[in-house]
PQR file with spaces between the fields and no chain letter, atoms N, CA, C, O and H, PARSE charges and radii, in Angstrom:
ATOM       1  N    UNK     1      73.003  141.452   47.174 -0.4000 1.5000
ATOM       2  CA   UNK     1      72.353  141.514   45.891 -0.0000 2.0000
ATOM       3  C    UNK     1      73.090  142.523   45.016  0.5500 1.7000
ATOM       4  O    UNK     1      73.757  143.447   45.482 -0.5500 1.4000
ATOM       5  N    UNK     2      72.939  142.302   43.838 -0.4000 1.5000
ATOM       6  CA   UNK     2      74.148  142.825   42.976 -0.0000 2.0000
ATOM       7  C    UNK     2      73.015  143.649   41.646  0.5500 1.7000
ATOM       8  O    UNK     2      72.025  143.109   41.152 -0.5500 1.4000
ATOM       9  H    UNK     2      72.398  141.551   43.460  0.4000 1.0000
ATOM      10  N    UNK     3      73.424  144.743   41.391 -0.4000 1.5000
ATOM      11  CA   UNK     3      72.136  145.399   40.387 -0.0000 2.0000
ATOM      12  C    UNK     3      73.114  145.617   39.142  0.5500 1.7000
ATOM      13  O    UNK     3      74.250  146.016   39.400 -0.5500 1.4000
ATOM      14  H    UNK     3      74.228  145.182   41.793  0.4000 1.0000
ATOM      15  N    UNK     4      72.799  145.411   37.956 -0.4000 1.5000
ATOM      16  CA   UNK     4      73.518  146.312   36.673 -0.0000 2.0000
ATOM      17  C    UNK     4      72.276  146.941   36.530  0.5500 1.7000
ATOM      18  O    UNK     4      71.062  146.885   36.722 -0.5500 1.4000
ATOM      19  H    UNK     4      71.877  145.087   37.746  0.4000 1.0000
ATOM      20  N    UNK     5      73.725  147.901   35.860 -0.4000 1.5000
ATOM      21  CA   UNK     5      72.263  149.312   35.213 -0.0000 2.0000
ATOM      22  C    UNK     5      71.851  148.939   34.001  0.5500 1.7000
ATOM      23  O    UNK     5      72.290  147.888   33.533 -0.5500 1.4000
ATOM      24  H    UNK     5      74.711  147.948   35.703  0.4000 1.0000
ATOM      25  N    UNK     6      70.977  149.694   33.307 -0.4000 1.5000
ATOM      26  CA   UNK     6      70.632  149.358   32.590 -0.0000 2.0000
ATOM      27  C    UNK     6      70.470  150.552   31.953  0.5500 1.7000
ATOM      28  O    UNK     6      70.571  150.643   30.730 -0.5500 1.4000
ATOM      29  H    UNK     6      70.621  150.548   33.688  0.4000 1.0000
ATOM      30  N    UNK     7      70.261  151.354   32.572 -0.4000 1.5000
ATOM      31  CA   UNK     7      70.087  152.849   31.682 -0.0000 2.0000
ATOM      32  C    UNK     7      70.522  154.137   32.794  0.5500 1.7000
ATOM      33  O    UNK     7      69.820  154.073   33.803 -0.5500 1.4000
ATOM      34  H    UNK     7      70.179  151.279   33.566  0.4000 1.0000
ATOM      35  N    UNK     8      71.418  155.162   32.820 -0.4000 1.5000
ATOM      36  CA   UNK     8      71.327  155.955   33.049 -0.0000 2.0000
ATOM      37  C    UNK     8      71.075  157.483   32.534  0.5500 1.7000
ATOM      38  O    UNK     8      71.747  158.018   31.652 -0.5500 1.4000
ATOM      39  H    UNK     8      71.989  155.214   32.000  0.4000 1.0000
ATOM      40  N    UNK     9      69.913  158.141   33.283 -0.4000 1.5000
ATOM      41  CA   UNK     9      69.331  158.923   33.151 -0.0000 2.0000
ATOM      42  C    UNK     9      70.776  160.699   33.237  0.5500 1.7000
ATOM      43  O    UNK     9      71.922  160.733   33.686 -0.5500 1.4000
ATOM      44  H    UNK     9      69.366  157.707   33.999  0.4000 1.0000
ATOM      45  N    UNK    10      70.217  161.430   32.811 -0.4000 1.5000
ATOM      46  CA   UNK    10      70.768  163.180   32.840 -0.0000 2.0000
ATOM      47  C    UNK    10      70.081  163.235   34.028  0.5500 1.7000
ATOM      48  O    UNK    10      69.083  162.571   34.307 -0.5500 1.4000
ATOM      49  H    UNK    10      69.286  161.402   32.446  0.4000 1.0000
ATOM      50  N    UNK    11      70.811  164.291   34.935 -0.4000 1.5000
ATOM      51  CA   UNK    11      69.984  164.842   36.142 -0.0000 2.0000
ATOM      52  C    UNK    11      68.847  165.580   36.008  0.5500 1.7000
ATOM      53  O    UNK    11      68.818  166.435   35.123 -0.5500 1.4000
ATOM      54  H    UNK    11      71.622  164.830   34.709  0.4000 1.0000
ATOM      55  N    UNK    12      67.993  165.430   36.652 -0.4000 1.5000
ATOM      56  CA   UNK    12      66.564  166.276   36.368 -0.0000 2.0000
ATOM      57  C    UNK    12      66.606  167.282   37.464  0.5500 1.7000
ATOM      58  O    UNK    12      67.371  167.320   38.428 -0.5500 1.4000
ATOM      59  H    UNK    12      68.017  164.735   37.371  0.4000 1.0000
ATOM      60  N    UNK    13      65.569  168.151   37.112 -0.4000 1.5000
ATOM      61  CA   UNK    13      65.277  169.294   38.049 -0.0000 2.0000
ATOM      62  C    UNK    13      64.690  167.965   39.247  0.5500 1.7000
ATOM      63  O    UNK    13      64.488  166.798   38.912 -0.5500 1.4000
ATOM      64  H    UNK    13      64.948  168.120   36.329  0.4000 1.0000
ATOM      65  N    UNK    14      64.483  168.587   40.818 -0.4000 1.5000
ATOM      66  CA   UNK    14      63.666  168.089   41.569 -0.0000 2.0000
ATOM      67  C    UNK    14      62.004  168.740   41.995  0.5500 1.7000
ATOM      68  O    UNK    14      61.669  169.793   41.454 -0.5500 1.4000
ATOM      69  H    UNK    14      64.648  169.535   41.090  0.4000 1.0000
ATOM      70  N    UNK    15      61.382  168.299   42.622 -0.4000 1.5000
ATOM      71  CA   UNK    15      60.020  168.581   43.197 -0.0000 2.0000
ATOM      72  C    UNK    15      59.700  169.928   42.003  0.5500 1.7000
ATOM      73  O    UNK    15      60.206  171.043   42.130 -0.5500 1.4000
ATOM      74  H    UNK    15      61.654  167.443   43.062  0.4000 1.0000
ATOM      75  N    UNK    16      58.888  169.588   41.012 -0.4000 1.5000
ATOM      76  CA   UNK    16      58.453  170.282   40.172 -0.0000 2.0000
ATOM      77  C    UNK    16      56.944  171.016   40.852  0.5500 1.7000
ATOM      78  O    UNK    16      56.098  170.261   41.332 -0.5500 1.4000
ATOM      79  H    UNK    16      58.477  168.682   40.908  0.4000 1.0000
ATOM      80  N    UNK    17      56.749  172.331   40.839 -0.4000 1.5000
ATOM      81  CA   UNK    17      55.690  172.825   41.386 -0.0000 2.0000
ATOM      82  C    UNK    17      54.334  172.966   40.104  0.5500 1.7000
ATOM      83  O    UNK    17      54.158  174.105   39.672 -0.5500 1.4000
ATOM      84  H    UNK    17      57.436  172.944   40.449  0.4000 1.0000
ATOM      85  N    UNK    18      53.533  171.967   39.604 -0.4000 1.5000
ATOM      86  CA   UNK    18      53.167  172.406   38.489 -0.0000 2.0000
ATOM      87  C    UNK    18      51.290  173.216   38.976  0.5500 1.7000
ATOM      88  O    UNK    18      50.467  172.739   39.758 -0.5500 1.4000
ATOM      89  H    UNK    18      53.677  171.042   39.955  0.4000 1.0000
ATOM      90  N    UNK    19      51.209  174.213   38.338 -0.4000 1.5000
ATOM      91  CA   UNK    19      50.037  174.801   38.449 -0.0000 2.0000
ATOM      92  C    UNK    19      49.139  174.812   37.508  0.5500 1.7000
ATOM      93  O    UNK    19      49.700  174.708   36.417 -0.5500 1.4000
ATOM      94  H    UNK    19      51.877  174.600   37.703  0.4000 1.0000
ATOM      95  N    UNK    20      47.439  174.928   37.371 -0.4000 1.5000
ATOM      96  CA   UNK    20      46.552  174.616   36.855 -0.0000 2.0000
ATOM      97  C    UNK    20      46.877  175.971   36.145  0.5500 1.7000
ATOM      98  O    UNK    20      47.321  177.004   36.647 -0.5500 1.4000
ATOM      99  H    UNK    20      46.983  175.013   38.257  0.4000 1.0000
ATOM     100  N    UNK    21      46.516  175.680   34.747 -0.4000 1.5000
ATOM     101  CA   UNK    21      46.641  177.009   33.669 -0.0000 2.0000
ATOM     102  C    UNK    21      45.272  178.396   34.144  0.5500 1.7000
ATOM     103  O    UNK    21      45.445  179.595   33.926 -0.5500 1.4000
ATOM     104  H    UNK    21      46.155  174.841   34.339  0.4000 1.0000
ATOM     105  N    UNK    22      43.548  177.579   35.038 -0.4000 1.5000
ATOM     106  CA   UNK    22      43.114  178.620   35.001 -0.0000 2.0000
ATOM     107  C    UNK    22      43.766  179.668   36.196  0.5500 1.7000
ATOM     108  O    UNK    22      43.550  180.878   36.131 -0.5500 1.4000
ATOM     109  H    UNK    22      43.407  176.605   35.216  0.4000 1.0000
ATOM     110  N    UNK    23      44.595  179.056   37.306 -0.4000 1.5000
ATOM     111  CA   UNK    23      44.843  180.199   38.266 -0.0000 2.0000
ATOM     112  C    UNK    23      45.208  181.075   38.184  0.5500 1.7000
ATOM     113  O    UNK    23      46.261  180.872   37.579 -0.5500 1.4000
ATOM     114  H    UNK    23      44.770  178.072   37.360  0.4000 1.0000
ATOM     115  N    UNK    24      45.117  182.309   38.400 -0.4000 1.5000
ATOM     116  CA   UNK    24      44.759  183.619   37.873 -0.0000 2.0000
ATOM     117  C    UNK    24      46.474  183.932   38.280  0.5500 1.7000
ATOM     118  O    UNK    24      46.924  183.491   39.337 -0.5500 1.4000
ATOM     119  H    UNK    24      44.262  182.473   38.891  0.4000 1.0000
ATOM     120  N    UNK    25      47.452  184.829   37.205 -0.4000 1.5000
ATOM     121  CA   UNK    25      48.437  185.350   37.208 -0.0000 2.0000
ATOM     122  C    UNK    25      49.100  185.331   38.333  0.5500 1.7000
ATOM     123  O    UNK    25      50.049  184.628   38.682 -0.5500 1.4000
ATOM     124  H    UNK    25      47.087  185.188   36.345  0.4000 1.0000
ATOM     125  N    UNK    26      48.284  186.510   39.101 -0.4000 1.5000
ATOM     126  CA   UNK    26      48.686  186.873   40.345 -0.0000 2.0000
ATOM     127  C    UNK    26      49.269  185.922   41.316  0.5500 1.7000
ATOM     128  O    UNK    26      50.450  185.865   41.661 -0.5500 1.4000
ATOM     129  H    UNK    26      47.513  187.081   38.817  0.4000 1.0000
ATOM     130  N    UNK    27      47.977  184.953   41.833 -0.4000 1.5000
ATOM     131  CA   UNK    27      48.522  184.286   42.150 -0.0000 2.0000
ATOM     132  C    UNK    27      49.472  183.372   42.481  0.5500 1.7000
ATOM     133  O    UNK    27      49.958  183.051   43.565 -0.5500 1.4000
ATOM     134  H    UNK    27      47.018  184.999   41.553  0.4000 1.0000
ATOM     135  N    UNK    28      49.733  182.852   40.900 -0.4000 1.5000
ATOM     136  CA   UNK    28      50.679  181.955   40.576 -0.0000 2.0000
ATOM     137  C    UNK    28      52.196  182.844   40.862  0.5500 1.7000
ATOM     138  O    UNK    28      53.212  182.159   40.985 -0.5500 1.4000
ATOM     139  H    UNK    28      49.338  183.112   40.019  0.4000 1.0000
ATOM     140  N    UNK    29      52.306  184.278   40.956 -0.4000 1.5000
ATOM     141  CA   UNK    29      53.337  184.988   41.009 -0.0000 2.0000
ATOM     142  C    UNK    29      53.681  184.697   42.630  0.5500 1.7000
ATOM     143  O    UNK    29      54.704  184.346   43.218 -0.5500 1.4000
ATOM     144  H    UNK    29      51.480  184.834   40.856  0.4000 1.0000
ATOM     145  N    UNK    30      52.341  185.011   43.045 -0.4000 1.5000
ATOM     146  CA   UNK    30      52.778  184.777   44.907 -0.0000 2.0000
ATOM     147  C    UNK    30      52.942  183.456   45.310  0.5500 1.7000
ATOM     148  O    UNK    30      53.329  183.403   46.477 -0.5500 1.4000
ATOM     149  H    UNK    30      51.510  185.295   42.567  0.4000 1.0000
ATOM     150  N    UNK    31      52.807  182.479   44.839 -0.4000 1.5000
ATOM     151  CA   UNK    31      53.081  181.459   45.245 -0.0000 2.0000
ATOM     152  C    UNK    31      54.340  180.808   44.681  0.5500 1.7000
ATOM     153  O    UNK    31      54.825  179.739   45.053 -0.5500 1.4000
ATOM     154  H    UNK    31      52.492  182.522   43.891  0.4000 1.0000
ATOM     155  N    UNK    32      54.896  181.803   43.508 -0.4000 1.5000
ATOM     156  CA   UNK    32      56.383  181.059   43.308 -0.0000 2.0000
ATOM     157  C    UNK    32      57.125  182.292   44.545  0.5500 1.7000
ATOM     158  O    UNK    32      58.109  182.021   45.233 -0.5500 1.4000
ATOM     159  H    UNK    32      54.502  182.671   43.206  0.4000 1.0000
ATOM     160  N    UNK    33      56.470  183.462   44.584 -0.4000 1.5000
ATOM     161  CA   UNK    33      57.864  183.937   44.978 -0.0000 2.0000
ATOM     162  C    UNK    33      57.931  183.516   46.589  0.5500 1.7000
ATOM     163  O    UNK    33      58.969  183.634   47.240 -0.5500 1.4000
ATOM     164  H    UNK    33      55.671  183.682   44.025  0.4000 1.0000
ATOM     165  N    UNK    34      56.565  182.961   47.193 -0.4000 1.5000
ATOM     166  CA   UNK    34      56.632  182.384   48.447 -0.0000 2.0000
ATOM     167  C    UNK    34      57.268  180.859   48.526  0.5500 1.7000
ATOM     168  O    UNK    34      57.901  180.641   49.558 -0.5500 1.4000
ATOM     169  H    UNK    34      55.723  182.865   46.664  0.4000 1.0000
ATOM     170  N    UNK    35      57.210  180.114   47.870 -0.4000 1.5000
ATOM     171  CA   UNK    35      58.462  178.974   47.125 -0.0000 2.0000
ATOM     172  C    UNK    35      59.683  179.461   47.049  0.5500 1.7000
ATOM     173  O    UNK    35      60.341  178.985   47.975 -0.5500 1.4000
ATOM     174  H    UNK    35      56.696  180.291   47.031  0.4000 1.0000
ATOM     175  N    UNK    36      60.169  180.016   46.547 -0.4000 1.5000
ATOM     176  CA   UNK    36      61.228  180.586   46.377 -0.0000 2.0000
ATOM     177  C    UNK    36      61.944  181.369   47.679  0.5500 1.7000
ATOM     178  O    UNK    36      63.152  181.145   47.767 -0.5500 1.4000
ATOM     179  H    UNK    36      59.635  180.404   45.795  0.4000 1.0000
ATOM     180  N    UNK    37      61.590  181.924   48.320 -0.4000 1.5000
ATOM     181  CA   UNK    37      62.051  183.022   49.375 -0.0000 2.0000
ATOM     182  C    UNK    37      62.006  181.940   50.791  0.5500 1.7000
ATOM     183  O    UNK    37      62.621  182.110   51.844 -0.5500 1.4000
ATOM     184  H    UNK    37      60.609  182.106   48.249  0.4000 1.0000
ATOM     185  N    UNK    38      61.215  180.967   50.491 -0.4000 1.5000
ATOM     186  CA   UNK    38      61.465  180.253   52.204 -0.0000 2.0000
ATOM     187  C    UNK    38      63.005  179.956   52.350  0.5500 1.7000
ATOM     188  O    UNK    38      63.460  180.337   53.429 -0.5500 1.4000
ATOM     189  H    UNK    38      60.715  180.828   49.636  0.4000 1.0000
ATOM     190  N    UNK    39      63.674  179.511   51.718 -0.4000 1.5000
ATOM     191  CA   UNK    39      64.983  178.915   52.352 -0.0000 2.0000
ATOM     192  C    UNK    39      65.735  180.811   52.719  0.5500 1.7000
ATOM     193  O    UNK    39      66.899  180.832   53.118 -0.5500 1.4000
ATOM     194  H    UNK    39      63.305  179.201   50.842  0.4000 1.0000
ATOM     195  N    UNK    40      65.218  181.777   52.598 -0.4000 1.5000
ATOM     196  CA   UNK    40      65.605  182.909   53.457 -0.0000 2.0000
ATOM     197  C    UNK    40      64.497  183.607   54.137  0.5500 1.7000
ATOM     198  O    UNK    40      64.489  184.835   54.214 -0.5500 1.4000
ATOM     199  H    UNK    40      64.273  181.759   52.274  0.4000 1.0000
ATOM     200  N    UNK    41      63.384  182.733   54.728 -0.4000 1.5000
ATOM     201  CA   UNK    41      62.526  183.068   55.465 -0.0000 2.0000
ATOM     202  C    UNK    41      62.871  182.292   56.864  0.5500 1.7000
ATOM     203  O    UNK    41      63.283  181.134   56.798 -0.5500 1.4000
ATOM     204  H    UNK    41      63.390  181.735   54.666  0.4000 1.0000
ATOM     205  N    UNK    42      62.738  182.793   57.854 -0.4000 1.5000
ATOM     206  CA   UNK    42      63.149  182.087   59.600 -0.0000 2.0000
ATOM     207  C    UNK    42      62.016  181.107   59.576  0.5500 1.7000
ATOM     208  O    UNK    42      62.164  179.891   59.694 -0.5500 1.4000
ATOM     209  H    UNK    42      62.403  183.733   57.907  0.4000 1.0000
ATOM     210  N    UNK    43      60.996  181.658   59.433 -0.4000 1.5000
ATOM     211  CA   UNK    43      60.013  180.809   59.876 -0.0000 2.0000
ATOM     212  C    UNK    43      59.306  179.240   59.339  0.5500 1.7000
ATOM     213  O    UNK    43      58.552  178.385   59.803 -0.5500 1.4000
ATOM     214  H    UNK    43      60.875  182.646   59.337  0.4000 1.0000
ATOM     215  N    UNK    44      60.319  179.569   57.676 -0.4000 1.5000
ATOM     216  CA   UNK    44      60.211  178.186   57.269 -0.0000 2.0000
ATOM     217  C    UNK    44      61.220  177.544   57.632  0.5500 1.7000
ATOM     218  O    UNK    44      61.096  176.327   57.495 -0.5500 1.4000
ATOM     219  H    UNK    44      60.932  180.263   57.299  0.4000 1.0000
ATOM     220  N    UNK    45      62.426  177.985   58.153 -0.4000 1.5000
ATOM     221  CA   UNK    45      63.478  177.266   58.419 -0.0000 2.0000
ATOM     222  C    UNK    45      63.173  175.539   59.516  0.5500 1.7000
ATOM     223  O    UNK    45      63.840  174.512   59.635 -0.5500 1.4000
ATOM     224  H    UNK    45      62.527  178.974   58.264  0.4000 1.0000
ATOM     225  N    UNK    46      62.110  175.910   59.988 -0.4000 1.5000
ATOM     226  CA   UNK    46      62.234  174.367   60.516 -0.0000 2.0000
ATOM     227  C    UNK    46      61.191  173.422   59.929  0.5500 1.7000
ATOM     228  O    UNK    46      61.061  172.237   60.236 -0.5500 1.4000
ATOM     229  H    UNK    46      61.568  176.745   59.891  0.4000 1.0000
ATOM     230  N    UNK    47      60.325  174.237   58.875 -0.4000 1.5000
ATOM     231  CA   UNK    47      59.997  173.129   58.047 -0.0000 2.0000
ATOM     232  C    UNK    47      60.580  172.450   56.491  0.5500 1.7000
ATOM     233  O    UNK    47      60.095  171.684   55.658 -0.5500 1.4000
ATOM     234  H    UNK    47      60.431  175.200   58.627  0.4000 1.0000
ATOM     235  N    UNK    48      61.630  173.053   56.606 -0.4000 1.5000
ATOM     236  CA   UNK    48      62.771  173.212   55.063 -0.0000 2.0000
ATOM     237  C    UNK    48      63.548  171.777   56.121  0.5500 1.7000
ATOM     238  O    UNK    48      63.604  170.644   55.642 -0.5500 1.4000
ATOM     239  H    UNK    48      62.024  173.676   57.282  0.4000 1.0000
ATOM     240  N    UNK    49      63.985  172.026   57.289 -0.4000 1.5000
ATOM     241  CA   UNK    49      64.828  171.231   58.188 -0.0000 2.0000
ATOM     242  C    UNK    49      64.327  169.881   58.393  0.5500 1.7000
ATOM     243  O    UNK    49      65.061  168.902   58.526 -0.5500 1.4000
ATOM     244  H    UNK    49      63.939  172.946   57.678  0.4000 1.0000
ATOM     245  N    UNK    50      62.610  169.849   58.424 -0.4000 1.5000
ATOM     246  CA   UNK    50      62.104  168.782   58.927 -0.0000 2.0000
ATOM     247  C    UNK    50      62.054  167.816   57.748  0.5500 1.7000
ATOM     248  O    UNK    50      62.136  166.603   57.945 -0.5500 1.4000
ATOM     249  H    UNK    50      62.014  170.645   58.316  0.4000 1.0000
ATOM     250  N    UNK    51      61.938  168.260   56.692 -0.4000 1.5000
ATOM     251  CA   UNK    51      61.833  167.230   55.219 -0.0000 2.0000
ATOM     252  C    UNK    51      63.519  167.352   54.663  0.5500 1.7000
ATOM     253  O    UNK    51      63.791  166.668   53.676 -0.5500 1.4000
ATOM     254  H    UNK    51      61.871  169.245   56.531  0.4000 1.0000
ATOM     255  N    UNK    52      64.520  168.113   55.211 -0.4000 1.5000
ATOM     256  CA   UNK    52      65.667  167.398   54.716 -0.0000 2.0000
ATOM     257  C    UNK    52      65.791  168.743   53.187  0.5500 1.7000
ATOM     258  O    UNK    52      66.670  168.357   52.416 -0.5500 1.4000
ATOM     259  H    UNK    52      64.299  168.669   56.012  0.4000 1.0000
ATOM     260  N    UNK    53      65.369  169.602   52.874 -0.4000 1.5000
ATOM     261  CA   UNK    53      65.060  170.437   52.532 -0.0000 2.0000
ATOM     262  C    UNK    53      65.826  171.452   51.829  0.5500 1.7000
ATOM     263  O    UNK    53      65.602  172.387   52.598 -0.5500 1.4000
ATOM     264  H    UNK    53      64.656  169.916   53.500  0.4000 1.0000
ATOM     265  N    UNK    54      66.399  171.831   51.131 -0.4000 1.5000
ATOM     266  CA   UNK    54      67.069  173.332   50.875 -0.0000 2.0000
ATOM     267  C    UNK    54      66.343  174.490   50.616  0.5500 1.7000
ATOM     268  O    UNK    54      66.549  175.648   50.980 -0.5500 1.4000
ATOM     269  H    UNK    54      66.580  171.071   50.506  0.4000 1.0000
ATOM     270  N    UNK    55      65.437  173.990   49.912 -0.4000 1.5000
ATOM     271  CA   UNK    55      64.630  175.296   49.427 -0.0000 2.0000
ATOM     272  C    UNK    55      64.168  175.096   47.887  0.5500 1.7000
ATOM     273  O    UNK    55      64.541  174.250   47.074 -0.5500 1.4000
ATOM     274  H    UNK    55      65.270  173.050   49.616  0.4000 1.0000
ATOM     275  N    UNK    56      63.358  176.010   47.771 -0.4000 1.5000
ATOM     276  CA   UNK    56      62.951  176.058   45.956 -0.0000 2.0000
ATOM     277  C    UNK    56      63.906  176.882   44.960  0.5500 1.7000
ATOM     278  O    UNK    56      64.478  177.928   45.265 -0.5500 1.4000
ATOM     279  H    UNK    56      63.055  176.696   48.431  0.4000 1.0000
ATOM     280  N    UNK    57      63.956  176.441   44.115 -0.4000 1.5000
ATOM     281  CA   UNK    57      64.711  177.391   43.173 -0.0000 2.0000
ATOM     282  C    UNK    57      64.107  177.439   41.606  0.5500 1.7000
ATOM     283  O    UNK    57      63.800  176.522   40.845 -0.5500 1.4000
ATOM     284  H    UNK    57      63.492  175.592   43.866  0.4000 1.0000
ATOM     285  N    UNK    58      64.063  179.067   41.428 -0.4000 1.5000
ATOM     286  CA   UNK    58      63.635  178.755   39.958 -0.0000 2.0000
ATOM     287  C    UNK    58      63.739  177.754   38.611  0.5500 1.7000
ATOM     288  O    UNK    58      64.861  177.405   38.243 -0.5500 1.4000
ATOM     289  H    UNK    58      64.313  179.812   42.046  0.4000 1.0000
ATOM     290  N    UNK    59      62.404  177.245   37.799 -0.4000 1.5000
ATOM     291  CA   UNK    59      63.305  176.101   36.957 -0.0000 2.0000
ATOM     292  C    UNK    59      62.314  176.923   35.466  0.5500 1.7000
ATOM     293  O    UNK    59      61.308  177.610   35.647 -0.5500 1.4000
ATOM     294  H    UNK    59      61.493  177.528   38.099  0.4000 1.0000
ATOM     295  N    UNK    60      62.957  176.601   34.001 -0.4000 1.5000
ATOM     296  CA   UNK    60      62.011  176.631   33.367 -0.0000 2.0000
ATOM     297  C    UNK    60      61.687  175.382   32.893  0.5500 1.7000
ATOM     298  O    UNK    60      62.326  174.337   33.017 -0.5500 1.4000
ATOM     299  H    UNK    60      63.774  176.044   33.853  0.4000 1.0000
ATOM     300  N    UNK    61      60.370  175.629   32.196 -0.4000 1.5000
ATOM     301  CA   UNK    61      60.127  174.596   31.128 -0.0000 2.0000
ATOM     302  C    UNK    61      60.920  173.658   30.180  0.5500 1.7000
ATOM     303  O    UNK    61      60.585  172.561   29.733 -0.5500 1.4000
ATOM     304  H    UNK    61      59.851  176.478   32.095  0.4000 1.0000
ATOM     305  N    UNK    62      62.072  174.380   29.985 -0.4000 1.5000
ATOM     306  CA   UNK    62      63.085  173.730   29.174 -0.0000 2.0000
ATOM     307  C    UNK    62      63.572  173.212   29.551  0.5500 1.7000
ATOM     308  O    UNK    62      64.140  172.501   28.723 -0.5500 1.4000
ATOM     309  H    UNK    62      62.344  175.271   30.347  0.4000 1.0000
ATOM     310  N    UNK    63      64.046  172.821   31.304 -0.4000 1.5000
ATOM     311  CA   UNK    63      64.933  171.969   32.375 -0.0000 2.0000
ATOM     312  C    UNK    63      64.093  170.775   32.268  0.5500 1.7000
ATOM     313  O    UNK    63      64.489  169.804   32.913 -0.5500 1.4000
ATOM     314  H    UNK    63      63.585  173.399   31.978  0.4000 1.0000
ATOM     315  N    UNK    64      62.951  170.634   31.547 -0.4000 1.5000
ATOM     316  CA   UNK    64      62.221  169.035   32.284 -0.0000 2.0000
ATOM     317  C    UNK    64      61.850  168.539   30.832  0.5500 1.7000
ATOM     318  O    UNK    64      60.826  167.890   30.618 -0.5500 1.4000
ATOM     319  H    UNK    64      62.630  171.423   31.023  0.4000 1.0000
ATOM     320  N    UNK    65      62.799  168.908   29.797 -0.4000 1.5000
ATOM     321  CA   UNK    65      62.962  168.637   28.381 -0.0000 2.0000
ATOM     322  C    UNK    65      63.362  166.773   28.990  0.5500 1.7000
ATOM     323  O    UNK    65      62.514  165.881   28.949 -0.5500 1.4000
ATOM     324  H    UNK    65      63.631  169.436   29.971  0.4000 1.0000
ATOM     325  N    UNK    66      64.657  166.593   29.451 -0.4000 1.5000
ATOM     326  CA   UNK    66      65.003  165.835   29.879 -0.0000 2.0000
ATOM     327  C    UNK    66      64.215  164.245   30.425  0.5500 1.7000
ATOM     328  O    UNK    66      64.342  163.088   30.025 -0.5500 1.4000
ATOM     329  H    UNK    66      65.345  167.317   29.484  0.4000 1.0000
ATOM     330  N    UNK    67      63.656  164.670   31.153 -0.4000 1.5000
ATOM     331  CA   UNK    67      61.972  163.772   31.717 -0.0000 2.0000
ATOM     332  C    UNK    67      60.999  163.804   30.574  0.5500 1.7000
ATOM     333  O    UNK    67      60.276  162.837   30.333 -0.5500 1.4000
ATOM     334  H    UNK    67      63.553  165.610   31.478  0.4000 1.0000
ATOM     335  N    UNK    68      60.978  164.954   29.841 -0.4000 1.5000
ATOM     336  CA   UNK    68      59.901  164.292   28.540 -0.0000 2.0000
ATOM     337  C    UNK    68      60.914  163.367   28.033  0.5500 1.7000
ATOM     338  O    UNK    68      60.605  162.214   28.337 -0.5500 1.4000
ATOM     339  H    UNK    68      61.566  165.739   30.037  0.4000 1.0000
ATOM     340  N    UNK    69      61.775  163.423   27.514 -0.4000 1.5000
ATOM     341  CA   UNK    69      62.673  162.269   26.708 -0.0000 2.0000
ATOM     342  C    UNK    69      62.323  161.230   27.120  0.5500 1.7000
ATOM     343  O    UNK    69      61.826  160.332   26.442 -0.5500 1.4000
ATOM     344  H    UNK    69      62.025  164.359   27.267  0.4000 1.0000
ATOM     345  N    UNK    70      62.574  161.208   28.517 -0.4000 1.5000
ATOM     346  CA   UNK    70      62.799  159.243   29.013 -0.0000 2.0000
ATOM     347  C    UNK    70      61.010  158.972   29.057  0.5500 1.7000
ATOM     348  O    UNK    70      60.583  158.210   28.189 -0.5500 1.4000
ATOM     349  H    UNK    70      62.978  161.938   29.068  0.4000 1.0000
ATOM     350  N    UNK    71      60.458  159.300   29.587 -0.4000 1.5000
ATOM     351  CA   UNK    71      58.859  159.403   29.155 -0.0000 2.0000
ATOM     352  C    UNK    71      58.701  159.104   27.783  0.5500 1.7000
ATOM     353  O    UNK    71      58.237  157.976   27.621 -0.5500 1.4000
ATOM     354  H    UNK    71      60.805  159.919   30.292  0.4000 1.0000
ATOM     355  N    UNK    72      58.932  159.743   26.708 -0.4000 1.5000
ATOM     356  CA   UNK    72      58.974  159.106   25.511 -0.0000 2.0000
ATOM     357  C    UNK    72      59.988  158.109   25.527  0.5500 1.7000
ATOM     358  O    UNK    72      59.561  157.278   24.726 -0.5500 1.4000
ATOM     359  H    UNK    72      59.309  160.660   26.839  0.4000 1.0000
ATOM     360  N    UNK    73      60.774  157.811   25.842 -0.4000 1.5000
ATOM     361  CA   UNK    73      61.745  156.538   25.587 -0.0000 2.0000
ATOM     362  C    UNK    73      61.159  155.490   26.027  0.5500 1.7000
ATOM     363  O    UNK    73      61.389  154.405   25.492 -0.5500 1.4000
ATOM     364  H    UNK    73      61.120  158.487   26.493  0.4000 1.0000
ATOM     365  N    UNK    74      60.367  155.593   26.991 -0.4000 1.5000
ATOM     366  CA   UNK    74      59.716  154.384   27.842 -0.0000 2.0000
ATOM     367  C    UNK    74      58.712  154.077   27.179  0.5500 1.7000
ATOM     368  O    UNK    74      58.596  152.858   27.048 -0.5500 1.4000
ATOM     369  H    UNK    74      60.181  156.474   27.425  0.4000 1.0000
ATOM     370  N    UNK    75      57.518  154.997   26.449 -0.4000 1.5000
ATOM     371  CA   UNK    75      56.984  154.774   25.929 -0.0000 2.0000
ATOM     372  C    UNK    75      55.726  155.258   26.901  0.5500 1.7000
ATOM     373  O    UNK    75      54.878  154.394   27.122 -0.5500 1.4000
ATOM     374  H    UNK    75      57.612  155.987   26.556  0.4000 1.0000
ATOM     375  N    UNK    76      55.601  156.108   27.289 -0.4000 1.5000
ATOM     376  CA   UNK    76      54.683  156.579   28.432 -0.0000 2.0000
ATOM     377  C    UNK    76      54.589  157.989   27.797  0.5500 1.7000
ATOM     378  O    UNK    76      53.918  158.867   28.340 -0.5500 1.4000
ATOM     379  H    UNK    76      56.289  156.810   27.109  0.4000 1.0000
């Protein structure tokens, strides 16, 4: 089976972590920097391994500019 494209996309960030606006600061601080620090934590190392994994890395808001576009392009 033979595919043409039809549109190619810009690379997007991957696995976006998005959080509810009421969770309280703090939180949201410990849970990026516990996202962030597993791919140099041992103990996540074999669950980073088991999904194929590298790790999290910081993204902002402005990296997923990109995905709003095609979202509006699509019409979604």
């Amino acid at each position: 089976m033979k595919f043409r494209e039809i549109y190619v996309s810009e690379g997007f960030p991957e696995l976006a972590v998005i959080i509810h606006p009421r969770v309280p600061g703090a939180t949201v601080d410990k849970l990026r920097r516990a996202l962030i620090g597993m791919a140099d934590d041992p103990a996540a190392a074999p669950i980073l391994a088991r999904v194929k994994f590298k790790g999290f890395a910081p993204a902002s808001d402005r990296e997923y500019d990109g995905v709003r576009r095609v979202y509006k392009q699509t019409g979604q």
